[in-house]
Structures are given as structure tokens and as C-alpha cells.
TORMI-780325 format. One record per atom (N, C-alpha, C, O): residue in one letter; x, y, z. Coordinates in pm, whole numbers, plus 50000, padded with zeros to 5 digits. Example, Ala and Ser with C-alpha at 12.3 -4.5 7.8 and 13.67 -1.06 7.14 Angstrom:
# TORMI-780325
a513194943150780 a512304955050780 a513204967050780 a514244966850846 s512854977550708 s513674989450714 s512905000350787 s513415011450804 
***
This chain:
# TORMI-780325
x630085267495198 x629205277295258 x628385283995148 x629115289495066 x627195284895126 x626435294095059 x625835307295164 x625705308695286 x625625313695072 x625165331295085 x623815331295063 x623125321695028 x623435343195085 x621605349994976 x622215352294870 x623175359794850 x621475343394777 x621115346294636 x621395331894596 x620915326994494 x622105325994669 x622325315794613 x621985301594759 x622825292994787 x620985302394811 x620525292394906 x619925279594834 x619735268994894 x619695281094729 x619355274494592 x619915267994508 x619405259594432 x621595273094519 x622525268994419 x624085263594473 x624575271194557 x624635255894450 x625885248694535 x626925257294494 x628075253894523 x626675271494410 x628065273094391 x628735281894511 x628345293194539 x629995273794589 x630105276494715 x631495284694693 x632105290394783 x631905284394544 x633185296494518 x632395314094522 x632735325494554 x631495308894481 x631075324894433 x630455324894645 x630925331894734 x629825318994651 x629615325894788 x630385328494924 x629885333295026 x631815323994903 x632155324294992 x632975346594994 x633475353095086 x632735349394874 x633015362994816 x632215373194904 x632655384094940 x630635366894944 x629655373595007 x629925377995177 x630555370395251 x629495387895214 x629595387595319 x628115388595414 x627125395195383 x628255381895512 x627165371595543 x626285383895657 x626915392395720 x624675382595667 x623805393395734 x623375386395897 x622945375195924 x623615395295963 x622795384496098 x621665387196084 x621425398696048 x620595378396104 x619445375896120 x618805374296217 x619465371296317 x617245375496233 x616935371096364 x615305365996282 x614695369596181 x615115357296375 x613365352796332 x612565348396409 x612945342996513 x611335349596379 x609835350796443 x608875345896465 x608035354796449 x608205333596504 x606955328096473 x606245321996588 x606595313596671 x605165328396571 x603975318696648 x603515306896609 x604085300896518 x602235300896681 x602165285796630 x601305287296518 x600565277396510 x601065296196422 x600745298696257 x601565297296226 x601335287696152 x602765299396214 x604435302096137 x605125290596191 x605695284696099 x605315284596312 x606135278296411 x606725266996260 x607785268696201 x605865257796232 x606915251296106 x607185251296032 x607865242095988 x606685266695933 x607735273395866 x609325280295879 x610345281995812 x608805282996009 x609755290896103 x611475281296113 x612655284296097 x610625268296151 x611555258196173 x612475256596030 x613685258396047 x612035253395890 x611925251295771 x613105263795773 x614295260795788 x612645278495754 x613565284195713 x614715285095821 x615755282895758 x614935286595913 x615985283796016 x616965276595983 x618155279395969 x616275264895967 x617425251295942 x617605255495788 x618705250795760 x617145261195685 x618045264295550 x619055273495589 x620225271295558 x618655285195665 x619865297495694 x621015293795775 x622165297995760 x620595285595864 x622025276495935 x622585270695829 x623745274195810 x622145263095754 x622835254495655 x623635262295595 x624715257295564 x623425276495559 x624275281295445 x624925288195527 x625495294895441 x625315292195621 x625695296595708 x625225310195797 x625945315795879 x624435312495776 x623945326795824 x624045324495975 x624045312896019 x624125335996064 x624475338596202 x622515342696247 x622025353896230 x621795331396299 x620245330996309 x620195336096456 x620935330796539 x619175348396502 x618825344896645 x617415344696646 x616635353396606 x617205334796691 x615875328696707 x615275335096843 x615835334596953 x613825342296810 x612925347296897 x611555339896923 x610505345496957 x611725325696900 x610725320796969 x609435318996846 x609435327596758 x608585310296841 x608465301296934 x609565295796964 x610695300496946 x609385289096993 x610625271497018 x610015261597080 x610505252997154 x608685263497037 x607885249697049 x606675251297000 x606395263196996 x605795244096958 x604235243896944 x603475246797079 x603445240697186 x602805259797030 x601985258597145 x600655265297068 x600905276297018 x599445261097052 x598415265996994 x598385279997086 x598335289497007 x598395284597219 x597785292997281 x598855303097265 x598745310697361 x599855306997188 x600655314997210 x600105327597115 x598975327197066 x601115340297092 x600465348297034 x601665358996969 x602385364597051 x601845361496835 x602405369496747 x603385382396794 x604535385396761 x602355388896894 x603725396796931 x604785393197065 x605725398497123 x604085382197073 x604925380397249 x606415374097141 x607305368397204 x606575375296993 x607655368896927 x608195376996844 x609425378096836 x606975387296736 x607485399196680 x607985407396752 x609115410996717 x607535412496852 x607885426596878 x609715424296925 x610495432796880 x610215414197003 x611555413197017 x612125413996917 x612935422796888 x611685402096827 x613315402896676 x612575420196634 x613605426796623 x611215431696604 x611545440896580 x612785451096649 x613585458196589 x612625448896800 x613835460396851 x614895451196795 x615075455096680 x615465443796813 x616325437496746 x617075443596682 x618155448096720 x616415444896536 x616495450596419 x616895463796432 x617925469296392 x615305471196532 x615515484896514 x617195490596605 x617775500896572 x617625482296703 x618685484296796 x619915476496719 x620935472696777 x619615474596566 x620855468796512 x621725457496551 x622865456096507 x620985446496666 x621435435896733 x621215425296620 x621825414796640 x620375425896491 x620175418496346 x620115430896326 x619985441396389 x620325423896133 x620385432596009 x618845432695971 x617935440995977 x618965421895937 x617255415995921 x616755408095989 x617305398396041 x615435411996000 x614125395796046 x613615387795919 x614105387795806 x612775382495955 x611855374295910 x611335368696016 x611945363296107 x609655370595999 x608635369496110 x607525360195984 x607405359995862 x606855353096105 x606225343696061 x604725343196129 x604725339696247 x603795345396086 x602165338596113 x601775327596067 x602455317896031 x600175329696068 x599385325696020 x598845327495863 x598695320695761 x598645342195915 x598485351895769 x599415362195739 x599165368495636 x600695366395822 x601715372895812 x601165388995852 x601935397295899 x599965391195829 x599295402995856 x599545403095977 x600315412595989 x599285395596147 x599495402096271 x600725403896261 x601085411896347 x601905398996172 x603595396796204 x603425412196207 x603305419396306 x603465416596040 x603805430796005 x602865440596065 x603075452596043 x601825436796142 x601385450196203 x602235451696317 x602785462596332 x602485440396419 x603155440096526 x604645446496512 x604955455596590 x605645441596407 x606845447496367 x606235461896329 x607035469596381 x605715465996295 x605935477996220 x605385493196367 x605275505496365 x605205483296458 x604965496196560 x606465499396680 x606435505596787 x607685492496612 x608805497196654 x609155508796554 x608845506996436 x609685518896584 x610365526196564 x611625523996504 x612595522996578 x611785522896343 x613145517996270 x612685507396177 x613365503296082 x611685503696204 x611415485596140 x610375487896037 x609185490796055 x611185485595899 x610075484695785 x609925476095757 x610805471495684 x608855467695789 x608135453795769 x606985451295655 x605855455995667 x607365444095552 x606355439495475 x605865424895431 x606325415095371 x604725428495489 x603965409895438 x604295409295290 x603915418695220 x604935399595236 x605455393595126 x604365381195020 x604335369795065 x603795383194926 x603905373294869 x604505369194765 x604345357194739 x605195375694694 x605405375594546 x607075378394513 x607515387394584 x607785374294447 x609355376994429 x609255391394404 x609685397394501 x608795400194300 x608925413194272 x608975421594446 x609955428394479 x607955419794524 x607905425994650 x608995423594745 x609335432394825 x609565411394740 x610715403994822 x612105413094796 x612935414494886 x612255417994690 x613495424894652 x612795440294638 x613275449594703 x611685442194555 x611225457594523 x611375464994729 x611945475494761 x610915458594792 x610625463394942 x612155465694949 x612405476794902 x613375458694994 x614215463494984 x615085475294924 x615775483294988 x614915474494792 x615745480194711 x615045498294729 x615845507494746 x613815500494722 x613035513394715 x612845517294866 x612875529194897 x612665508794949 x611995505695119 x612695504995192 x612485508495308 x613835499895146 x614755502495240 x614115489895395 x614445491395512 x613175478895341 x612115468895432 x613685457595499 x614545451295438 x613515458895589 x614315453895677 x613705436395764 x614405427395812 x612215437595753 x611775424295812 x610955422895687 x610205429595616 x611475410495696 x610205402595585 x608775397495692 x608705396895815 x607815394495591 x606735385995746 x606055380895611 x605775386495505 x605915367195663 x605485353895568 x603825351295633 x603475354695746 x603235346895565 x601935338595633 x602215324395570 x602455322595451 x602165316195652 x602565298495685 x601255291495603 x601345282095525 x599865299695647 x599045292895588 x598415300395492 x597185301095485 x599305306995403 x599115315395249 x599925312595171 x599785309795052 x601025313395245 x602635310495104 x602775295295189 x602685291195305 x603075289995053 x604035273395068 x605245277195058 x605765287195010 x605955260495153 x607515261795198 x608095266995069 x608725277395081 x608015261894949 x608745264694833 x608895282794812 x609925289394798 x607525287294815 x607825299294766 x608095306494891 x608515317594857 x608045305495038 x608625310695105 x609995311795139 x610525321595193 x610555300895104 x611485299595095 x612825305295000 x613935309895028 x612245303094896 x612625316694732 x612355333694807 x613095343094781 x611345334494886 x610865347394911 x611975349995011 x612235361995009 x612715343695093 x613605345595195 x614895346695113 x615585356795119 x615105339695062 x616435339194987 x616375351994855 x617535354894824 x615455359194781 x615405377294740 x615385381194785 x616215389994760 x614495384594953 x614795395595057 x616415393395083 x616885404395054 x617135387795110 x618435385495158 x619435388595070 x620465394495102 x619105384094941 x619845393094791 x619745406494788 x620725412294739 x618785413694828 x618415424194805 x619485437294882 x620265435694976 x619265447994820 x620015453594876 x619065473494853 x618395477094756 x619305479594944 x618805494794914 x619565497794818 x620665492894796 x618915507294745 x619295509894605 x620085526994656 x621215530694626 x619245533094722 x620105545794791 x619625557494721 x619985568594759 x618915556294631 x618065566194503 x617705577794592 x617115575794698 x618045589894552 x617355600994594 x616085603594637 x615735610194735 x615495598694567 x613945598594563 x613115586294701 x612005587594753 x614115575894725 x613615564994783 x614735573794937 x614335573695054 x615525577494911 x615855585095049 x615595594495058 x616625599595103 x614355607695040 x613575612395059 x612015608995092 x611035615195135 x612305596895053 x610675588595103 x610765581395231 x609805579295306 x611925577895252 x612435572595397 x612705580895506 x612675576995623 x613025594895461 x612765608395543 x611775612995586 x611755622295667 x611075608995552 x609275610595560 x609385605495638 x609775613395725 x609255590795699 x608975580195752 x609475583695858 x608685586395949 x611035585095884 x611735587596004 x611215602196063 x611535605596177 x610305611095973 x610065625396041 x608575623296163 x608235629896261 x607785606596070 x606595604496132 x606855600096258 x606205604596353 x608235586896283 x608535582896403 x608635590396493 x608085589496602 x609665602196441 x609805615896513 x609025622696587 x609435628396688 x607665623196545 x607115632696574 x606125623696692 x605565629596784 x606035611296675 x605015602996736 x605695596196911 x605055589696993 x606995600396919 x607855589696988 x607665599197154 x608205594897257 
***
């Protein structure tokens, strides 16, 4: 069985130490075979996946009829994390980010994949299919999943903010 951090690496002593995140994930027919791609890696290593669709190609479909579920998801603690998938990852994270609880960030780069976590406390990742390649999306899924909130004073006073805006808007 492998873990996050190591979806990359066979060592299956050190991961079986980990304890494993439920997930849930996201994609329209921009994302749909990325979507597929990372799925079948997180099954492999064992992660507990619930899949929100697509679950097929369909050109006419559309981003939130797929985000907005895995967001309550998340925000109702039914997953730990998402990962949502586009085109350009931009409709994912606008769509996630109008639940209440769900810090969603379009990802390109390893520093953001873990920095969003660790300071952000970012709970959904959201990929664009036709911006990031399988390779680095794939690395980008496996640091969000390493990652962990850091708990810093300063980053839980910035997350107080956030929860005062939901507050006030709901």
C-alpha cells in the first residue's frame, strides 16, 4: 500500500505508518481524463476515492453540475479533501469556493500545492487538464496530500477572517 508523499515511491514499509485521507473528485469533460488518470493512481495506493462525476465524456456537460457536490462534501466533512478538475481549473475553483468551508486553489506549481495547505489551510486542489500535464499534475496531487496545516498563529488568525466573511454573508 502506498500513502501521499510517496505515490511515487514503492516504499510500502514507510507507508503503511500513514494514515490514509478520504477523498472525493471532480471533473467535467476539460478534466474528465485527467480525472480518470488521477483516480486510478489514488485507488492504486489505496486512498478511499468518491467520485463526483463526470463518469463519462460528454462535451455538453458543465463544471459545477460536478464541483459544487465534492465542495459540500468537503465542507460537510463527508471527504477530507477534493481535487476538481477543468479545462483551465479556473471554473473548478470559482465554483468550489462559493461553498461555505471550502478553500480551493487552482494549482500550478509544487511550492503552491503544499504552501496552500500548510498557511491556507486549502482543502480542494483544482487542476486545469489543458494547462498542467499528467506528470505534473500528478506530483501536484501527491504535495497537496503530503501537506499538512501548519496551525501558526498568524495563519489561524487569517482563517478567522475568512470564517467571519462566511459568517456574515450566509
Amino acid at each position: 500500500m502506498v500513502v501521499a508523499g510517496e505515490l511515487n515511491n514503492n516504499n510500502a514499509s514507510a507507508a503503511s505508518s500513514k494514515r490514509m485521507l478520504r477523498l472525493g473528485i471532480a471533473a467535467d469533460h476539460g478534466g474528465f481524463a485527467l480525472k480518470v488518470e488521477i483516480m486510478r493512481l489514488l485507488l492504486s495506493a489505496g486512498y478511499e476515492v468518491e467520485d463526483f462525476g463526470a463518469f463519462q465524456m460528454d462535451f455538453d456537460d458543465d463544471y459545477p453540475d460536478f464541483t459544487i457536490p465534492l465542495a459540500q462534501a468537503v465542507a460537510d466533512g463527508r471527504v477530507e479533501r477534493g481535487i476538481a478538475v477543468c479545462g483551465s481549473g479556473v471554473g473548478a475553483s470559482v465554483a468550489a469556493n462559493k461553498i461555505p468551508g471550502v478553500r480551493a486553489g487552482l494549482v500550478h506549481d509544487s511550492f503552491s500545492a503544499h504552501q496552500g495547505v500548510e498557511d491556507d489551510d486549502m482543502n480542494v486542489l483544482c487542476l486545469g487538464a489543458r494547462v498542467t500535464g499528467p506528470a505534473l499534475a500528478l506530483e501536484l496531487v501527491d504535495i497537496f496530500l503530503s501537506a499538512n496545516f501548519s496551525g501558526a498563529e498568524r495563519h489561524q488568525r487569517r482563517l478567522a477572517k475568512l470564517h467571519a466573511v462566511e459568517a456574515a454573508y450566509r
